[in-house]
C-alpha positions in Angstrom: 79.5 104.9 76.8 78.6 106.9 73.6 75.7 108.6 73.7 73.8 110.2 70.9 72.5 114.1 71.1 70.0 116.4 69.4 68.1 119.3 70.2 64.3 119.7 69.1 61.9 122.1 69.0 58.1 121.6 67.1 59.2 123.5 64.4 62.2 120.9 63.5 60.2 117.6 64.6 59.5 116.7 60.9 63.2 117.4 59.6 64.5 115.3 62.6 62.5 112.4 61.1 64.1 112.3 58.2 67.9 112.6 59.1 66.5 109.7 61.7 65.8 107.3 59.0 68.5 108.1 57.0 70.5 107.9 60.0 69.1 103.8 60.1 69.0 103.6 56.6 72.9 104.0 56.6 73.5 102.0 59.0 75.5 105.0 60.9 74.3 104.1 64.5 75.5 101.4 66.5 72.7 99.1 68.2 72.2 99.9 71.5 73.3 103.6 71.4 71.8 105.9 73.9 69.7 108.5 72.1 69.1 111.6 73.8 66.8 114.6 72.8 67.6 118.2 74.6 64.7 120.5 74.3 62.6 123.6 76.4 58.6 124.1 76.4 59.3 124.1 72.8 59.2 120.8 72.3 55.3 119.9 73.2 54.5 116.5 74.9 52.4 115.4 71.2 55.9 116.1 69.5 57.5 114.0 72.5 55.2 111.5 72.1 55.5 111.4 68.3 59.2 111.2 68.2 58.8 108.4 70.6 56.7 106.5 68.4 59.0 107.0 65.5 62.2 106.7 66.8 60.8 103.5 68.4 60.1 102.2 65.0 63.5 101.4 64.5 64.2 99.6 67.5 65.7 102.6 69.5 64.8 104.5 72.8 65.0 108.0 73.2 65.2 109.9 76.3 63.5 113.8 76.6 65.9 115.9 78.7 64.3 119.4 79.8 66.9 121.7 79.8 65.0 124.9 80.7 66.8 125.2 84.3 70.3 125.5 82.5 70.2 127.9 79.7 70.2 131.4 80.3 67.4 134.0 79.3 69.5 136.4 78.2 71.5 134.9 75.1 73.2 136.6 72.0 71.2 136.5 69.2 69.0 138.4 67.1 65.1 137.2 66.9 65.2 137.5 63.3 67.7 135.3 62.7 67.8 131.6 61.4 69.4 131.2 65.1 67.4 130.8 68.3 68.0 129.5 72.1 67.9 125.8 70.8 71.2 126.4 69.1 72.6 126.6 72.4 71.2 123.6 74.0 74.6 121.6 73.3 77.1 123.7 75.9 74.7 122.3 78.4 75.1 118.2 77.5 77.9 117.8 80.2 75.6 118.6 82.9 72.1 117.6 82.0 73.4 114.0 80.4 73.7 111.1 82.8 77.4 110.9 84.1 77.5 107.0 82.0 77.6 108.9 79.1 81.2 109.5 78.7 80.7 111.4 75.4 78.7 111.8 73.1 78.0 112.1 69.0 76.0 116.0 68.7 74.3 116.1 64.9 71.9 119.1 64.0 68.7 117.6 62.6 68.7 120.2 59.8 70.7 117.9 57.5 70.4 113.9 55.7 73.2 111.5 55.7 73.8 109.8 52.5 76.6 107.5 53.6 77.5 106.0 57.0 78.5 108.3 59.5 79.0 105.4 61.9 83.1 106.6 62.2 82.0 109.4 64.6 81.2 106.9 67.0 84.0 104.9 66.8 86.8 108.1 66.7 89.0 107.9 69.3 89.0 111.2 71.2 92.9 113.2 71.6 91.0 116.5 72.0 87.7 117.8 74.1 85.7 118.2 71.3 86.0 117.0 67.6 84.3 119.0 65.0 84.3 119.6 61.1 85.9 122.7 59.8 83.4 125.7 58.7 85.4 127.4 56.0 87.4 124.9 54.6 89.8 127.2 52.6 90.5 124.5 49.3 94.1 125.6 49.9 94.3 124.3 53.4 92.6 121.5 52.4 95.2 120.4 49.6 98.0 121.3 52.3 96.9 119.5 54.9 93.7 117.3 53.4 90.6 116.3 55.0 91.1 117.7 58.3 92.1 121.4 57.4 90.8 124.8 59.2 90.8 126.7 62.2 87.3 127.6 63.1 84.8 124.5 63.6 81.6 124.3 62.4 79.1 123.3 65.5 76.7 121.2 63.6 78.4 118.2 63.8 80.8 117.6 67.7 82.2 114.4 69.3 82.3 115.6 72.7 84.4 114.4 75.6 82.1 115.0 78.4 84.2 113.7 81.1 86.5 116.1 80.2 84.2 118.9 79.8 83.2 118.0 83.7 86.3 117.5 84.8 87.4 121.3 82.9 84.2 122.7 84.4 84.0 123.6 80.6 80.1 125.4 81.3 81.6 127.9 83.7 84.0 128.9 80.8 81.1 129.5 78.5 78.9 131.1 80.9 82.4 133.6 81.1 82.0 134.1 77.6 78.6 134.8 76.9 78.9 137.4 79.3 82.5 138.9 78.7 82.9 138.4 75.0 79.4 138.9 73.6 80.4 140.8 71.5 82.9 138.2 69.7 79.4 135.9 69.3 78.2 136.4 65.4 76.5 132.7 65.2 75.5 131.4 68.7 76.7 128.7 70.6 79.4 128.0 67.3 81.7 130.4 68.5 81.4 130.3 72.5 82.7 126.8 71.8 85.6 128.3 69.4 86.4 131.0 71.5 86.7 128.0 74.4 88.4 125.7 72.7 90.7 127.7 70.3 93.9 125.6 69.5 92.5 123.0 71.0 89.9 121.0 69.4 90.4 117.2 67.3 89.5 118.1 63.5 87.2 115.4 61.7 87.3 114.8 57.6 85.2 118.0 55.8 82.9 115.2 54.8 80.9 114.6 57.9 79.5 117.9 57.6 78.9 119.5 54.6 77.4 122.6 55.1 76.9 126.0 52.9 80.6 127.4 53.0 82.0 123.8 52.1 79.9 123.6 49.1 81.3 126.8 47.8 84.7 125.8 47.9 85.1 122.4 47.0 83.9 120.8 44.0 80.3 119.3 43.7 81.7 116.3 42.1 84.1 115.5 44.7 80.9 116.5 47.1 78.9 113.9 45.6 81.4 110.9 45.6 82.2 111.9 49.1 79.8 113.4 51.2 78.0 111.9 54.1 76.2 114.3 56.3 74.8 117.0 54.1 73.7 120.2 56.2 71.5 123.0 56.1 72.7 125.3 57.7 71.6 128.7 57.1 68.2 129.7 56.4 67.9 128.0 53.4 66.0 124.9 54.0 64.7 122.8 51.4 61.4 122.0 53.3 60.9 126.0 53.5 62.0 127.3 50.0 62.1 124.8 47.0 65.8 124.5 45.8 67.1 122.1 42.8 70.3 121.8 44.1 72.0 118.1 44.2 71.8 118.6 48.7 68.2 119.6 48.1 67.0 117.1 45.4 68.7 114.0 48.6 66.9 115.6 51.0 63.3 115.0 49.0 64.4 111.7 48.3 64.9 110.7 52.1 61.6 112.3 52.8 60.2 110.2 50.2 61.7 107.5 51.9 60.9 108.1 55.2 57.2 109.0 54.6 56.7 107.0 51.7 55.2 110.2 49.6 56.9 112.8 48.0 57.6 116.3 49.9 54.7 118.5 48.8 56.2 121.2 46.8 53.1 123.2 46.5 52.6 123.7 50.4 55.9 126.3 50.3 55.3 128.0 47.0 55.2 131.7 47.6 54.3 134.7 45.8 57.1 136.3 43.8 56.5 139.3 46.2 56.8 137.2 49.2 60.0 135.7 47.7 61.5 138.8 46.5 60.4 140.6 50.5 62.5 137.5 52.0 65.7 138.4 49.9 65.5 142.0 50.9 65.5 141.2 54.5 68.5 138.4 54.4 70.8 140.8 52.3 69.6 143.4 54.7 70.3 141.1 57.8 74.0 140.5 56.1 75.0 144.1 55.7 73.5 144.6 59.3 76.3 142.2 60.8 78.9 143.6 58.4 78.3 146.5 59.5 78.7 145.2 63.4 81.7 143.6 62.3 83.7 146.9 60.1 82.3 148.8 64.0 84.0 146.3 66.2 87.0 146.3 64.3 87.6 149.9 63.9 86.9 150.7 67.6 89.6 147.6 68.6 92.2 148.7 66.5 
């Protein structure tokens, strides 16, 4: 059976309610699917207890898993970063999902879907894991079309998980994060490249259109074909107001779902406060280019 995977915290509990009902509204999840919600201490029982009640609303039940017990203290990221322990929730599915769930459809809740994504949980899996490409050089993808690339983007995974048991796929990653740490620039994202390199299933670009996708392909072709639009980053459009096309669907579906408009005036910052936040993420980028140009020049 199909299962259907998230991971929480309190800070993403409202965002997760709108890529919920626009998950229903496009009809992109089949009745009866499993719905399961990874999260730590985190995730507090009145968030549990609201995404209950919400979730419920459209005639689904989700379960809580508590994850705490599986993922490591120590993990590879830097605290101010977008990226925290939540991002690596998902290399722990195989062994904290019940064994009936043979695989499973994992969807960051940063993002909205604008047309049915229901073909994730009908593709037939070749591969241990299926994922969207994170570049998606425009060459490779006139070459080759929608399923170009060689590094995955980890927002959007079909997962085998009987394979991933049967591969004892969590030992692997717990071999990485401690052997090649310093190979992991964004989180779980590369663990699971670095694991499965040459050998994960490729899904069309479309299911997961994140930042690096939107710079290389055309925002026509985007918008006629587009169906998961993602946030990744830390650009979101309920933190910073944004104009762009992705943003202006993401107000909609909170519109939507809520039945008001997002209010615009309660992330309005000072043009200092703005202008400090740029500092520190071009600051934060020549930090891990710098990391990067190190590595590289003491390995070759």
């Amino acid at each position: 059976m199909r299962g259907l995977s998230f991971t929480i915290n309190d800070a993403y509990v409202m965002p997760s309610k709108v890529l919920w009902h626009s998950l229903m509204k496009t009809e992109s999840v089949p009745t009866g699917t499993p719905v399961f919600i990874s999260h730590e201490a985190t995730l507090t029982p009145p968030s549990i207890e609201d995404l209950t009640a919400f979730i419920g609303r459209y005639g689904f039940e989700v379960s809580f898993v508590n994850i705490s017990s599986r993922v490591p203290d120590q993990l590879p990221f830097s605290k101010d970063s977008h990226i925290n322990r939540a991002n690596f929730y998902r290399l722990y599915l195989a062994s904290t999902l019940p064994k009936e769930i043979d695989s499973v459809v994992y969807l960051d809740v940063d993002a909205v879907v604008v047309r049915s994504i229901k073909e994730l949980f009908e593709t037939e899996l070749t591969l241990p894991i299926a994922a969207v490409d994170h570049l998606s050089p425009i060459e490779a993808l006139r070459l080759w079309g929608d399923k170009s690339g060689s590094y995955f983007h980890s927002g959007v995974l079909v997962i085998d998980l009987d394979a991933w048991r049967s591969l004892d796929c969590e030992a692997m990653f717990a071999k990485i994060l401690a052997k090649d740490r310093f190979r992991i620039h964004w989180a779980d994202q590369c663990v699971l490249n670095i694991a499965f390199e040459n050998n994960w299933q490729r899904l069309p670009v479309w299911f997961n259109v994140c930042g690096w996708v939107c710079k290389v392909i055309d925002s026509s072709r985007l918008d006629q074909e587009g169906r998961f639009l993602h946030f990744d980053g830390g650009e979101k459009p309920w933190k910073c107001i944004s104009r762009k096309n992705r943003a202006l669907l993401w107000y909609e579906a909170y519109a939507d779902a809520f039945g008001h408009a997002f209010d615009y005036q309660s992330i309005k910052r000072s043009i200092w406060r703005r202008i400090g936040s740029e500092a520190k993420r071009v600051s934060l980028f020549v930090v891990r280019k710098v990391k990067v140009f190190t590595r590289e020049y003491f390995l070759s």
